[in-house]
C-alpha positions, -999 to 999 in steps of 0.1 A, spaced: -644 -666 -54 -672 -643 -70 -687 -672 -86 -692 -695 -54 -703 -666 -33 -726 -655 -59 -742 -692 -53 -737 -690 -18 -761 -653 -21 -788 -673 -42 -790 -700 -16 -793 -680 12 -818 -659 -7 -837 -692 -18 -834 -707 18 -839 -683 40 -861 -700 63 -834 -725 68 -805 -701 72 -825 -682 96 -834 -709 116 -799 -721 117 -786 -686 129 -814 -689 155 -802 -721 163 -763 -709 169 -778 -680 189 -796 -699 212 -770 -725 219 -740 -704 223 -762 -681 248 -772 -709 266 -736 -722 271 -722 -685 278 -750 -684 302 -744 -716 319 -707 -715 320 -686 -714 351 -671 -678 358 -637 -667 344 -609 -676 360 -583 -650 372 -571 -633 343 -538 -649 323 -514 -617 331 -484 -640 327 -456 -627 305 -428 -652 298 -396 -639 291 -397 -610 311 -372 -608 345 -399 -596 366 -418 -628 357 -390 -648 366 -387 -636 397 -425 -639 403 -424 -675 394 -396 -682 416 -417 -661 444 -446 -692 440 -419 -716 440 -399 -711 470 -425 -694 491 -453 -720 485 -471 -709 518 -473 -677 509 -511 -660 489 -488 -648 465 -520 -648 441 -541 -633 470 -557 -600 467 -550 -569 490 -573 -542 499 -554 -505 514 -570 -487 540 -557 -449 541 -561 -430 576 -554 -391 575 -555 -374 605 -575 -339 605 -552 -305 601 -532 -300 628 -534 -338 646 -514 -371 643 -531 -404 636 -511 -413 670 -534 -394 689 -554 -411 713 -590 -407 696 -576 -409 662 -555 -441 671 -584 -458 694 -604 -453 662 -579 -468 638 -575 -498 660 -614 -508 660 -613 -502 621 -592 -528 624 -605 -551 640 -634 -546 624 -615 -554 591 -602 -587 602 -638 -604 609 -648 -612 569 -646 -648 557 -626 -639 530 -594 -622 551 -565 -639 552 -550 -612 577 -546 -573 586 -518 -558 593 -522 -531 617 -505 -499 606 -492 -494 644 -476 -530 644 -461 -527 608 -447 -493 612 -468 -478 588 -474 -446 598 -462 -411 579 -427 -396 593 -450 -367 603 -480 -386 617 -505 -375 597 -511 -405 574 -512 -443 578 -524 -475 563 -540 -508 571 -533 -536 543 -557 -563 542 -551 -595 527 -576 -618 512 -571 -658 505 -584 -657 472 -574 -639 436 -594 -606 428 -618 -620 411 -629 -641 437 -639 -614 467 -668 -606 467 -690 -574 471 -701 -585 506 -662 -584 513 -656 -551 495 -688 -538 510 -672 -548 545 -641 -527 539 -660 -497 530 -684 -500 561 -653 -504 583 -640 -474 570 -667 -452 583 -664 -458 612 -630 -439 610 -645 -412 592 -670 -405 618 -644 -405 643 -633 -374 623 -601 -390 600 -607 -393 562 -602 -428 555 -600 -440 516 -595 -472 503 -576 -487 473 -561 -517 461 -570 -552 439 -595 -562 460 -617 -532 458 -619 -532 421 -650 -554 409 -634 -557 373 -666 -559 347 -666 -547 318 -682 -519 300 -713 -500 310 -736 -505 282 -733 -466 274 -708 -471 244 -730 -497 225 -759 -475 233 -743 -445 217 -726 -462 185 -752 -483 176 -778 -448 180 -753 -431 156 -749 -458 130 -789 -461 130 -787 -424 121 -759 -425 97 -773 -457 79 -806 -437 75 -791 -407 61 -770 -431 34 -802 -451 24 -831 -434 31 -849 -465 41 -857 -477 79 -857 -513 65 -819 -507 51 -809 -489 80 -823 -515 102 -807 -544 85 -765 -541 92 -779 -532 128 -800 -560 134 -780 -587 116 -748 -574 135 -764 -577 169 -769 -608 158 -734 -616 153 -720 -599 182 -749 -620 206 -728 -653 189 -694 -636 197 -702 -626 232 -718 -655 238 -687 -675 230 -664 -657 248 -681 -663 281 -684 -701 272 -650 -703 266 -640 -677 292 -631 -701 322 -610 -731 302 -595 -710 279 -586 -680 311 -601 -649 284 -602 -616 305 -631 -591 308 -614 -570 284 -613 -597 261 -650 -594 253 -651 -559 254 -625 -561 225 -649 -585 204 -680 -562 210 -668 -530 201 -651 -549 166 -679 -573 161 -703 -545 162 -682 -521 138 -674 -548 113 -707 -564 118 -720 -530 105 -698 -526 77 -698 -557 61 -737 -563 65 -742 -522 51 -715 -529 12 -740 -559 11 -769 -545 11 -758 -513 -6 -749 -536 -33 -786 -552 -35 -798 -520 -40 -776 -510 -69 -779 -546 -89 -819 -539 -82 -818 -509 -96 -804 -520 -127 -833 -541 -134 -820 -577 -115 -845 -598 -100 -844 -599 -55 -826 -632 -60 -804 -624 -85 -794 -591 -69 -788 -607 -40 -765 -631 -54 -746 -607 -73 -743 -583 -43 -727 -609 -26 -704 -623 -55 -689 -589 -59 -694 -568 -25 -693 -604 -7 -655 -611 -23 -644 -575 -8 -662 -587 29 -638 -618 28 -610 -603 18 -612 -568 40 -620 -595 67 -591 -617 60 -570 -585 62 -585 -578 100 -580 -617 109 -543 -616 99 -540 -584 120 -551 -598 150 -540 -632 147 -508 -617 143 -507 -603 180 -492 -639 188 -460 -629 174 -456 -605 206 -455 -634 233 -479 -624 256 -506 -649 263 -533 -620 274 -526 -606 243 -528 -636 219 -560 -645 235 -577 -612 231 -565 -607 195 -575 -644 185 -609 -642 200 -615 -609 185 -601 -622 149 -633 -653 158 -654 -620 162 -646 -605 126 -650 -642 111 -688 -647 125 -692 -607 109 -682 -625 73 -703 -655 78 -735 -635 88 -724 -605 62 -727 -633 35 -756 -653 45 -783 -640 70 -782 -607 50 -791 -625 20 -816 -645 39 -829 -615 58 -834 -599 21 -851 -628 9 -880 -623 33 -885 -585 23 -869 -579 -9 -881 -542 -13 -878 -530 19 -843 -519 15 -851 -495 -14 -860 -461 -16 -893 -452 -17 -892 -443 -56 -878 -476 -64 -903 -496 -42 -934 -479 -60 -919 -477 -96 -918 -512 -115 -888 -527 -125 -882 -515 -159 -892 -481 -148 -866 -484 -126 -839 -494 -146 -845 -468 -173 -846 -443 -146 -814 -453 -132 -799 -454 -167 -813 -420 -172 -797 -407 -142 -763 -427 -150 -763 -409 -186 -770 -375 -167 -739 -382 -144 -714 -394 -176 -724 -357 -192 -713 -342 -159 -751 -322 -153 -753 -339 -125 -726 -360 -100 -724 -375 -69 -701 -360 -43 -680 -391 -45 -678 -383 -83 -670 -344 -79 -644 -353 -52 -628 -376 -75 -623 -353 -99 -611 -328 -78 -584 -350 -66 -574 -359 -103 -568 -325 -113 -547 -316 -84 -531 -346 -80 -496 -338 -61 -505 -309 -42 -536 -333 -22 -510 -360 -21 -485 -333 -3 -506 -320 19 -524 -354 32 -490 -369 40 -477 -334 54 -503 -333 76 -504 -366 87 -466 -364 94 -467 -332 115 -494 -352 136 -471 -384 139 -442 -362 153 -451 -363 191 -446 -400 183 -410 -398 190 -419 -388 226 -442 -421 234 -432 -435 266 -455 -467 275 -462 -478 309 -492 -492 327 -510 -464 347 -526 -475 376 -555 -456 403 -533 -420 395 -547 -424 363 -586 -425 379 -608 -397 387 -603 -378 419 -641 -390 422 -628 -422 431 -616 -432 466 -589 -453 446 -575 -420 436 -573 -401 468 -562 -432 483 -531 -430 462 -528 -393 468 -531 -393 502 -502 -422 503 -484 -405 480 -480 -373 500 -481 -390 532 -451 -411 525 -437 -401 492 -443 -404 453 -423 -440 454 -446 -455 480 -468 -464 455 -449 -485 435 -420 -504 455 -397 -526 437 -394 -560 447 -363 -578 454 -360 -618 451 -326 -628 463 -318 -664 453 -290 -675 478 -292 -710 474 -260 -728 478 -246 -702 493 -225 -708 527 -242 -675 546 -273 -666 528 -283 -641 557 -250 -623 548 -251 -621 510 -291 -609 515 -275 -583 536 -250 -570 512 -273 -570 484 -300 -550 508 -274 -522 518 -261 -517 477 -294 -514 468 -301 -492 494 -275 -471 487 -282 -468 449 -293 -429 443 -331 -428 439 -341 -452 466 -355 -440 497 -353 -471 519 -353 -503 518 -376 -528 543 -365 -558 562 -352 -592 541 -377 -618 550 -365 -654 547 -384 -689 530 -387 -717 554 -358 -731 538 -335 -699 548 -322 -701 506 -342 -674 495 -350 -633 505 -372 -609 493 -375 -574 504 -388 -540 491 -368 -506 480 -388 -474 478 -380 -449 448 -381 -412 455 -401 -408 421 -436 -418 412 -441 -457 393 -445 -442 362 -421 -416 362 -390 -420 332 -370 -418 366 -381 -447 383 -376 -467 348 -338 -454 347 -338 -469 384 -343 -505 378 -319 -506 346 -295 -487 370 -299 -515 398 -301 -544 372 -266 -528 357 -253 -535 395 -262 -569 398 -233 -589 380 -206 -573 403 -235 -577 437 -235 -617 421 -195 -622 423 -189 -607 454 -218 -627 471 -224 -658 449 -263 -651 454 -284 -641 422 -315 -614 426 -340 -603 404 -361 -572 406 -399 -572 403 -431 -556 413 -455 -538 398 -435 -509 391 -407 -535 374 -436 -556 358 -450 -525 339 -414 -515 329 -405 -552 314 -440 -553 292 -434 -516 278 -397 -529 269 -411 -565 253 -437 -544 237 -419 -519 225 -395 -548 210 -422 -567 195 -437 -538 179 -412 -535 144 -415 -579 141 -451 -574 143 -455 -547 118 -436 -569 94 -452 -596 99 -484 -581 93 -481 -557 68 -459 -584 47 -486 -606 43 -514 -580 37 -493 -572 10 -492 -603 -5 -529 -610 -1 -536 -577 -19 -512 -585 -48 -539 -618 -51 -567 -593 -48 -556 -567 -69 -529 -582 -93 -508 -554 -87 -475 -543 -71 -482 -510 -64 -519 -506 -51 -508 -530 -17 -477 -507 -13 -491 -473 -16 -521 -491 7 -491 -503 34 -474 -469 33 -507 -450 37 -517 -474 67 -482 -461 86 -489 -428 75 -525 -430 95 -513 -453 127 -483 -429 132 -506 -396 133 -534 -416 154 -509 -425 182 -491 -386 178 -527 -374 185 -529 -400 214 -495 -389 227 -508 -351 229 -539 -358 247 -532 -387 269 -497 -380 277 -493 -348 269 -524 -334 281 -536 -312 252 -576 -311 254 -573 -337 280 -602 -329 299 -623 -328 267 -620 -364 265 -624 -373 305 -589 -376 308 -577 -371 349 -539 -378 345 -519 -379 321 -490 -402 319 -476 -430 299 -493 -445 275 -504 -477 283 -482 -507 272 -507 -528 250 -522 -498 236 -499 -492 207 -496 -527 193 -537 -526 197 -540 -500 175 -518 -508 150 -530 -544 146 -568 -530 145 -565 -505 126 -545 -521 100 -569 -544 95 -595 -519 88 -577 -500 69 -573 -525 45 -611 -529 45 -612 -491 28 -587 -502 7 -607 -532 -6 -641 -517 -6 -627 -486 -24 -604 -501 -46 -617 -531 -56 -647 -512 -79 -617 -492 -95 -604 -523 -102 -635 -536 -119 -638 -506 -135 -603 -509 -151 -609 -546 -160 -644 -536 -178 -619 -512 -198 -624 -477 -185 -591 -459 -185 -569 -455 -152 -584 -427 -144 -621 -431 -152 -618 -458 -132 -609 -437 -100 -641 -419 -108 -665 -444 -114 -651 -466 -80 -656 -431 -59 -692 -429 -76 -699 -464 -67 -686 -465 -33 -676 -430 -19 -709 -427 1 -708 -463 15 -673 -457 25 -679 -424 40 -711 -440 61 -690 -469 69 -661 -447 88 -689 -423 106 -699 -456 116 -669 -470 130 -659 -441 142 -691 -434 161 -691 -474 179 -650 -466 186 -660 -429 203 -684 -443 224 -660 -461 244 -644 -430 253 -671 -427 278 -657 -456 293 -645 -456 329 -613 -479 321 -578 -466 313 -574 -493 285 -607 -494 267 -610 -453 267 -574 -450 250 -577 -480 223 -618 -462 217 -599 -428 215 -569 -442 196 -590 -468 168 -617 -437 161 -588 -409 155 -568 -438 132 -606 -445 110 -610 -412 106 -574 -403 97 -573 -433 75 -608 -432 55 -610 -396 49 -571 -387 44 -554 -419 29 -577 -432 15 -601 -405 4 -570 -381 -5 -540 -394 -10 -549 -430 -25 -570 -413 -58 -539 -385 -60 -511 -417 -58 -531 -435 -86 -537 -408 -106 -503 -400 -109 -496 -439 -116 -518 -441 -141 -516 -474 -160 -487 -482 -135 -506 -490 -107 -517 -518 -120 -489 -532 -133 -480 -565 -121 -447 -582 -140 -458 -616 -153 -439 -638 -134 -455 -627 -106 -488 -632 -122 -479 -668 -130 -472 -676 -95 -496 -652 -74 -534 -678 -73 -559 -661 -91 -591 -648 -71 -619 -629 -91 -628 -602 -64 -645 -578 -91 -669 -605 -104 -654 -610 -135 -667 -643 -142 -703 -628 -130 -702 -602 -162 -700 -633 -184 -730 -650 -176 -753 -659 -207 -783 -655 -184 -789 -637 -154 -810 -664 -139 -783 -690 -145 -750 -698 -126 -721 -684 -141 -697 -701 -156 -666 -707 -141 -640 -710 -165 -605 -696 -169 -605 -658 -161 -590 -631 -187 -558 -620 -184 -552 -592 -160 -545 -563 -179 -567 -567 -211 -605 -553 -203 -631 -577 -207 -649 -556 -235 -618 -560 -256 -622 -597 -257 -660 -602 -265 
């Protein structure tokens, strides 16, 4: 591995003309595609194996004349303190609203509240429901624009009038704000950790570069493939945090193997031999992660976690050869002002002066002095990280997962009062009725067995009322709604539809006719559960084979357990924090939360499958020079030492980084993408600055030798991979190629065998 991408650094070094060129190239065709491609189709929310999906499907199917896939716009009308939206003014007003409602191209039909018997028990609230002939994503702003103008007149007729519904959201995706932020902190950060525009500039430039190719893709493959808007705003904000990463051990590595003397293109080719095997492997680790969203069975999610995995790939491919290229055409930008004014061998003997200075302890490295710290007081660091972690990971135990919907919005937003205004004008459960598809076909009196089903249900405690059964052409099938008393996300509502479902075998004797319950309400309830399911499979899956791939990385048993257990240990406290602020509510406004509630479904799985796969990143980075420290023949712990001197600071800039790109997405107006920003930037920093700061230097400190133990018929079987450049430490000339030959035994340091 080290030796081909050391070639692969040399060439790109050598050719940079070419490989810039060729990224040019992939830039401008992929933008030009994503730029000519025909607009994403409605969104792929489809989620087999779920009742509420059955029943939705059988919807399409036996009501085929039906806009089942229409969207639906609410109008709200609330009489002024004291009057009755059945006064004469206030109704004469209501009626031209609606009228005026009815007249865009897109509307399907209105239903006037009057006519539908949608008007508050007390008069003071009622609703218009407009439906359009296309899917969401298809009205337009002219149409949405339309309902908003309608609405005023109401409002000057004195009512308050807010609107809601699918139709009214124009979907997009993020702002622009949460690049702008991360990217301005990394700049910052990068410039602090070199000290150099040129090597701050690099990672940022050459991971726009890779994010333009992702992006760019996405909406290529947007319409045939059915990718969502959240899809790409899941590639940007990894793409650009990887992208970072990957691009900043790279070059950080350049600048080392320069200062030891190396020409630009030998550096170069080393850095991306040895720093270049830990950017495959850290982004293997990430690939696997997300890939491994398949195993859930959710078709949104597969999508997103596959195109984001292509994301992290094009971060590896540009990590290992426009950085190169990039440092071919200014080889001593990057470096520090000292270095790029001193000569070569002025440098090297001042960087072996100041190495000998830091073996004799007058003067260390943060990285260094931490790393010391941590070997003296091994157990009680290793106690308190995973203490602390675990009393942040107990409000896990309370997650409840749900799918908040426009209660979860600002009370800035007319989608918001909207569902407060129905909410109080009709009741909590008016906002999420459950569906009810009665499949009587076969049946001798379908009216009848729809009519017994209707009144059970009706009668079930928690259900307010139940609407009229309306029939398919065919008279086989019914569907109808029943109102809870409690909210759509309240645990209440949840114990309603598995109280309901429990009913149905006895309902299904007595009247031969099968139903099935769906909705919204019943959809959000079904994913949480197949989620919630799919989450243990998933964390096997994954964290199985990380495991193994680290046991190829690292040749030892130990160092990809203690890296699995210290990746739970950081998840579990990240959603715990999560819990408290987005369910909870603790320092909830801090963070632009307006409701709390459940948290959403997809979240969780998210965040473990992203975070795992950066967690392993730290892991390699960090690791990986203890490891060639140890194979070089430094002791167990000299080698903890000597991989915090060497990569401590890069690691540290690389989480402020990360963290920095996933916090600017807090800003973000969406439920989803503020949680997962919230969620991935509490897990990095819990992860890189607890786990695997802390309590990875205190677990292998107390392993000693043990931790890299690895029993040999393992190593006979496991496919060996030099990650610390091994076969780069035995070249006979630094201007030559290495050689490639068999590598030494594991656990006997090279030095011992020269």
């Amino acid at each position: 591995m080290a030796t081909f991408l050391y070639r692969l650094g040399r060439t790109a070094f050598r050719r940079r003309g070419y490989v810039a060129l060729m990224w040019l190239a992939i830039v401008a065709a992929v933008g030009l595609g994503g730029v000519q491609a025909s607009e994403a189709s409605s969104d792929d929310s489809s989620m087999p194996g779920i009742e509420s999906q059955k029943a939705y499907d059988l919807m399409r199917q036996r009501f085929p004349g039906a806009s089942a896939d229409g969207a639906g716009a609410t109008v709200v009308f609330v009489a002024p303190d004291g009057q009755k939206v059945t006064a004469t003014d206030n109704r004469k007003a209501i009626e031209e609203t609606v009228d005026s409602l009815g007249n865009g191209s897109q509307v399907a039909r209105v239903a006037d509240p009057f006519e539908s018997h949608a008007v508050s028990k007390d008069g003071s609230t009622a609703y218009a429901t407009v439906t359009y002939k296309m899917a969401q994503d298809k009205v337009t702003d002219a149409s949405r624009t339309a309902v908003n103008k309608a609405a005023d007149h109401a409002r000057e007729a004195g009512l308050t009038v807010e609107t809601g519904g699918s139709a009214m959201d124009a979907g997009g995706g993020v702002s622009g704000v949460a690049e702008i932020v991360g990217i301005s902190v990394a700049a910052v950060v990068l410039l602090i950790t070199f000290g150099s525009l040129a090597a701050a500039g690099l990672p940022l430039l050459t991971a726009i570069v890779g994010v333009a190719v992702s992006l760019f893709g996405i909406m290529m493959l947007a319409h045939p493939l059915g990718l969502s808007s959240d899809t790409s705003t899941l590639g940007m904000m990894l793409g650009l945090a990887v992208g970072i990463d990957y691009a900043l051990f790279v070059v950080s590595r350049y600048r080392e193997e320069r200062g030891k003397g190396h020409t630009p293109q030998e550096a170069a080719g080393l850095a991306v031999g040895t720093a270049g095997s830990a950017v495959v492997f850290a982004g293997l680790t990430v690939v696997i992660a997300l890939a491994g969203l398949s195993v859930v069975g959710i078709p949104m999610l597969t999508k997103m976690g596959l195109a984001a995995a292509a994301a992290v790939v094009i971060a590896v491919l540009v990590a290992l050869t426009f950085v190169p290229a990039f440092l071919g055409f200014w080889p001593n930008a990057v470096l520090g002002r000292r270095m790029r004014k001193g000569s070569r061998t002025d440098v090297a003997a001042e960087k072996a002066e100041k190495a000998e200075k830091a073996e004799k302890g007058s003067k260390e490295n943060f990285g260094t002095r931490w790393a010391r710290f941590v070997l003296r007081r091994p157990l009680p660091v290793l106690i308190l990280g995973a203490l602390g972690l675990g009393a942040l990971a107990v409000p896990m135990a309370s997650l409840q997962l749900g799918m908040p919907g426009d209660e979860a919005k600002s009370t800035a937003t007319t989608e918001r009062r909207a569902y407060d205004d129905l909410a109080k004008g009709f009741g909590p459960g008016f906002n999420g009725p459950l569906t009810i598809v009665v499949d009587a076909k076969g049946v001798s009196d379908p009216k009848a067995a729809v009519r017994t089903i209707s009144e059970k249900i009706g009668d079930t405690k928690g259900i307010v009322s139940v609407s009229q059964a309306g029939f398919n052409k065919a008279g086989d099938t019914a569907v109808f709604q029943a109102t809870p008393t409690t909210a759509p996300t309240d645990a209440k509502t949840k114990t309603l539809v598995k109280t309901i479902r429990a009913e149905r075998p006895a309902l299904e004797s007595d009247t031969s006719a099968t139903f099935e319950v769906t909705g919204t309400t019943a959809l959000n309830i079904d994913v949480a559960a197949k989620v919630q399911s799919a989450l243990v499979p998933y964390l096997i899956t994954i964290v199985g084979l990380a495991v193994v791939l680290l046991m190829v990385v690292f040749r030892s048993v130990f160092v990809p357990l203690k890296a699995a257990l210290g990746f739970l240990l950081s998840v579990l406290a990240a959603l715990g924090v999560v819990v408290l602020v987005f369910q909870q509510g603790h320092l909830a406004s801090l963070f632009g939360v307006e409701q709390t509630g459940p948290i959403m479904s997809l979240m969780p799985i998210f965040l473990v499958g992203i975070v795992f796969g950066l967690a392993m990143d730290y892991e390699v980075f960090l690791v990986s020079r203890m490891r060639e420290a140890y194979t070089h023949g430094e002791s167990a712990k000299q080698a903890v030492v000597s991989g915090f001197r060497h990569s401590a600071r890069v690691v540290v800039a690389a989480a402020l980084i990360m963290i920095a790109v996933f916090s600017g997405f807090i800003a973000e107006d969406g439920s989803m993408i503020k949680m997962i920003g919230f969620g991935l930037a509490i897990a990095v920093l819990f992860d890189a600055f607890v786990v695997r700061m802390a309590i990875v230097p205190a677990v292998l400190a107390l392993l000693g030798d043990k931790a890299w133990w690895l029993p040999k018929w393992l190593a006979r079987i496991l496919p060996r991979v030099d990650v610390e450049g091994e076969a780069l430490s035995r070249r006979p000339d630094g201007n030559q190629a290495p050689d490639a030959g068999p590598a030494p035994a594991p656990d006997q340091p090279v030095e011992a065998r020269v």
